[in-house]
N, C-alpha and C positions, 0 to 999 in steps of 0.2 A: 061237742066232744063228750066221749063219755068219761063216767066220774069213775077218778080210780077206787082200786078196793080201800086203800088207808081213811079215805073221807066216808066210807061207811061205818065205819064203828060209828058207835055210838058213845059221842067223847062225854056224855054228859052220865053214864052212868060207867065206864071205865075204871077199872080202881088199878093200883100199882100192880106191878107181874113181871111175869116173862111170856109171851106171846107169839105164837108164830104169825106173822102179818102176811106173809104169803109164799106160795113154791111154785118158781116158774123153772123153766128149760130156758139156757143162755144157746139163743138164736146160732153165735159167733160158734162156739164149741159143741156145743148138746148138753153141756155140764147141768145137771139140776142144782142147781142153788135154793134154799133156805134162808126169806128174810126174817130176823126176831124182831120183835118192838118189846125192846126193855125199859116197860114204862118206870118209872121213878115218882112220879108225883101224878095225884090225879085232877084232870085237865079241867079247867074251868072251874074249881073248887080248891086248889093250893097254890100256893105263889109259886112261878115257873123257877127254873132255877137261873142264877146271872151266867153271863158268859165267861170269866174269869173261871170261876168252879167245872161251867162245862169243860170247858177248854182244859184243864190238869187233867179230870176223866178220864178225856182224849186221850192226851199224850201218855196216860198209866196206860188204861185201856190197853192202845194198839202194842204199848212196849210190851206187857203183859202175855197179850194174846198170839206175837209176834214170835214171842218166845217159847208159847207155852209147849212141851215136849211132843205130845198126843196130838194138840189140833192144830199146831200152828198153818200146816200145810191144806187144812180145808177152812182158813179165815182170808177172805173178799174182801170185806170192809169193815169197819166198825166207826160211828161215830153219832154227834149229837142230831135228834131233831128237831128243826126249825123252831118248834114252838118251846122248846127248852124246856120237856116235862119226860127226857128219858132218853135213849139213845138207840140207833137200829146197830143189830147184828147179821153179818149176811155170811154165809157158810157153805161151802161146797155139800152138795149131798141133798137128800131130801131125812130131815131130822125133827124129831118132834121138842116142845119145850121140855119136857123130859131131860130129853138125849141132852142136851145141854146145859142144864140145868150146874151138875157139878163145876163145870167151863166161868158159869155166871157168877157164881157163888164164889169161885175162887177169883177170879179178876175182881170183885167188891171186894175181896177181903184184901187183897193184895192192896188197892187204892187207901183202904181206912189205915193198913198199920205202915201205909209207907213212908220216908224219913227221907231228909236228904233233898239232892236238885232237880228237880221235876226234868224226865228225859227229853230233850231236843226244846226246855226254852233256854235258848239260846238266841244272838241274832243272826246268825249264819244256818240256824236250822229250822227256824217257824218266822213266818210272814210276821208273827204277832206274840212274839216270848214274854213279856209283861205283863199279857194279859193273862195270869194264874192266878188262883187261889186256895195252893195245898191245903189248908186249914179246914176250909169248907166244904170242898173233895172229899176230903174224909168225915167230915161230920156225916156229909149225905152218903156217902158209901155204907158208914154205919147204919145210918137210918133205914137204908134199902132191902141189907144184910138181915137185920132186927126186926122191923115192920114187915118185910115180904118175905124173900128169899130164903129166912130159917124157917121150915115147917111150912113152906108154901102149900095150896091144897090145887086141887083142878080147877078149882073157877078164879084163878089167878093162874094159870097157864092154856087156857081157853076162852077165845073172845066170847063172851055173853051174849045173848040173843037181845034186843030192844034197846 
Protein backbone atom coordinates (compact mmCIF):
# COMPACT_ATOMS: atom_id res chain seq x y z
CA UNK A 1 0.00 0.00 0.00
CA UNK A 2 1.02 3.31 -0.49
CA UNK A 3 1.57 5.72 2.32
CA UNK A 4 -0.80 8.57 2.57
CA UNK A 5 0.33 12.19 2.36
CA UNK A 6 -0.67 12.98 6.31
CA UNK A 7 2.22 10.12 7.38
CA UNK A 8 4.60 12.31 5.55
CA UNK A 9 5.07 15.19 7.53
CA UNK A 10 7.30 15.29 9.47
CA UNK A 11 5.47 15.06 12.92
CA UNK A 12 8.72 15.35 14.79
CA UNK A 13 9.58 18.89 13.82
CA UNK A 14 5.79 20.26 13.18
CA UNK A 15 4.93 23.03 15.32
CA UNK A 16 1.20 24.42 15.87
CA UNK A 17 -0.53 26.25 12.57
CA UNK A 18 -3.03 26.22 10.23
CA UNK A 19 -1.92 23.89 7.42
CA UNK A 20 -3.28 22.85 4.10
CA UNK A 21 -2.94 18.82 4.38
CA UNK A 22 -4.03 18.41 0.89
CA UNK A 23 -6.57 19.32 -2.33
CA UNK A 24 -8.02 16.66 -3.93
CA UNK A 25 -11.12 16.54 -6.80
CA UNK A 26 -14.20 14.64 -5.03
CA UNK A 27 -14.40 11.49 -7.58
CA UNK A 28 -18.61 11.67 -6.69
CA UNK A 29 -19.14 15.42 -7.90
CA UNK A 30 -15.88 17.08 -9.31
CA UNK A 31 -16.13 19.39 -6.26
CA UNK A 32 -12.32 20.40 -5.15
CA UNK A 33 -12.20 20.30 -1.68
CA UNK A 34 -9.47 21.65 0.77
CA UNK A 35 -8.26 19.53 3.75
CA UNK A 36 -6.82 21.98 6.70
CA UNK A 37 -4.79 20.37 9.64
CA UNK A 38 -5.36 22.74 12.42
CA UNK A 39 -2.64 21.45 14.43
CA UNK A 40 -2.95 22.59 18.15
CA UNK A 41 -0.26 21.14 19.96
CA UNK A 42 3.06 19.84 18.72
CA UNK A 43 3.18 15.99 18.13
CA UNK A 44 5.49 13.96 19.96
CA UNK A 45 6.74 16.96 22.22
CA UNK A 46 3.31 18.19 24.11
CA UNK A 47 0.69 16.19 25.98
CA UNK A 48 -2.14 15.36 23.41
CA UNK A 49 -5.21 16.92 24.28
CA UNK A 50 -8.07 14.42 26.34
CA UNK A 51 -11.14 13.54 24.76
CA UNK A 52 -13.58 15.32 26.91
CA UNK A 53 -11.99 18.84 25.62
CA UNK A 54 -11.76 17.48 22.12
CA UNK A 55 -15.07 16.47 21.97
CA UNK A 56 -16.63 20.50 23.33
CA UNK A 57 -14.29 21.73 20.31
CA UNK A 58 -16.38 19.43 18.25
CA UNK A 59 -19.55 20.27 19.09
CA UNK A 60 -18.59 24.57 19.10
CA UNK A 61 -16.51 23.96 16.10
CA UNK A 62 -19.21 22.43 13.88
CA UNK A 63 -22.03 24.82 15.63
CA UNK A 64 -19.84 27.62 14.81
CA UNK A 65 -18.95 26.85 11.55
CA UNK A 66 -22.41 25.53 10.68
CA UNK A 67 -23.57 28.91 11.23
CA UNK A 68 -21.03 30.97 10.20
CA UNK A 69 -22.88 33.52 7.53
CA UNK A 70 -19.87 33.56 4.66
CA UNK A 71 -18.68 29.84 4.81
CA UNK A 72 -21.15 27.85 6.14
CA UNK A 73 -22.12 26.47 2.71
CA UNK A 74 -18.33 25.51 1.59
CA UNK A 75 -17.78 23.57 5.29
CA UNK A 76 -17.60 19.28 4.62
CA UNK A 77 -16.43 18.41 7.89
CA UNK A 78 -14.78 19.45 10.70
CA UNK A 79 -13.38 17.42 13.53
CA UNK A 80 -10.65 15.86 15.87
CA UNK A 81 -7.56 13.86 14.77
CA UNK A 82 -7.02 10.47 16.04
CA UNK A 83 -3.94 11.37 17.61
CA UNK A 84 -5.66 14.33 19.54
CA UNK A 85 -2.85 17.14 18.79
CA UNK A 86 -5.46 19.28 16.50
CA UNK A 87 -8.45 18.93 14.41
CA UNK A 88 -8.86 18.63 10.35
CA UNK A 89 -10.92 21.19 8.48
CA UNK A 90 -12.31 20.19 5.00
CA UNK A 91 -13.78 22.90 2.71
CA UNK A 92 -15.47 23.24 -0.62
CA UNK A 93 -13.09 25.01 -2.95
CA UNK A 94 -9.33 24.93 -3.50
CA UNK A 95 -8.19 27.57 -0.52
CA UNK A 96 -5.15 28.47 0.78
CA UNK A 97 -4.35 28.76 4.90
CA UNK A 98 -4.52 32.22 4.31
CA UNK A 99 -8.08 32.27 2.76
CA UNK A 100 -9.14 30.73 5.99
CA UNK A 101 -7.31 31.88 8.33
CA UNK A 102 -10.07 34.79 9.62
CA UNK A 103 -12.85 31.49 9.48
CA UNK A 104 -9.93 29.85 12.08
CA UNK A 105 -9.46 32.57 14.29
CA UNK A 106 -12.98 33.29 14.82
CA UNK A 107 -14.39 29.66 15.46
CA UNK A 108 -11.15 29.72 18.42
CA UNK A 109 -12.45 32.65 19.58
CA UNK A 110 -15.87 31.81 19.68
CA UNK A 111 -14.93 28.30 21.57
CA UNK A 112 -12.53 30.49 24.42
CA UNK A 113 -15.35 33.13 25.35
CA UNK A 114 -18.32 30.70 25.01
CA UNK A 115 -20.69 30.36 28.15
CA UNK A 116 -23.58 28.19 28.68
CA UNK A 117 -24.71 24.31 27.40
CA UNK A 118 -22.32 23.05 25.08
CA UNK A 119 -24.54 22.51 21.64
CA UNK A 120 -26.08 18.94 21.19
CA UNK A 121 -24.56 17.30 24.67
CA UNK A 122 -27.49 16.14 25.23
CA UNK A 123 -28.67 12.21 25.23
CA UNK A 124 -30.85 12.30 22.33
CA UNK A 125 -28.28 14.31 20.44
CA UNK A 126 -24.53 12.78 20.93
CA UNK A 127 -23.71 9.16 21.18
CA UNK A 128 -21.55 10.37 24.12
CA UNK A 129 -22.95 14.05 25.92
CA UNK A 130 -20.86 13.70 29.14
CA UNK A 131 -17.97 13.38 27.77
CA UNK A 132 -17.13 17.57 27.66
CA UNK A 133 -14.99 19.57 29.15
CA UNK A 134 -15.95 23.47 28.50
CA UNK A 135 -13.47 24.76 30.85
CA UNK A 136 -10.61 23.20 29.03
CA UNK A 137 -11.94 23.94 25.45
CA UNK A 138 -11.51 27.15 26.21
CA UNK A 139 -8.22 27.24 27.92
CA UNK A 140 -6.92 25.53 24.74
CA UNK A 141 -8.87 27.65 22.36
CA UNK A 142 -6.99 30.42 24.12
CA UNK A 143 -3.81 28.99 23.98
CA UNK A 144 -4.25 28.26 20.12
CA UNK A 145 -5.56 32.05 19.59
CA UNK A 146 -2.32 33.40 21.64
CA UNK A 147 0.45 31.00 20.96
CA UNK A 148 -0.46 30.55 17.07
CA UNK A 149 -3.14 32.15 15.33
CA UNK A 150 -2.63 35.97 16.50
CA UNK A 151 0.21 37.24 14.27
CA UNK A 152 0.71 33.66 12.65
CA UNK A 153 3.67 33.96 10.15
CA UNK A 154 4.12 31.42 6.85
CA UNK A 155 6.02 28.78 8.41
CA UNK A 156 3.04 28.13 10.56
CA UNK A 157 0.68 27.91 7.51
CA UNK A 158 3.11 25.85 5.36
CA UNK A 159 4.36 22.43 5.94
CA UNK A 160 8.17 22.66 6.42
CA UNK A 161 10.53 20.69 4.42
CA UNK A 162 12.41 17.79 6.75
Amino acid sequence: MRTIASFTVNHLALEPGVYVSRVDRDPATGATVTTFDLRMTAPNREPVMNTAEVHTIEHLGATFLRNDPTWSSRVVYFGPMGCRTGFYLVMFGELSSRDVLPLVTGLFAFVRDFEGDVPGAAPEACGNYLDQNLGMARWLARRYLEGTLVGIDDDHLVYQEG
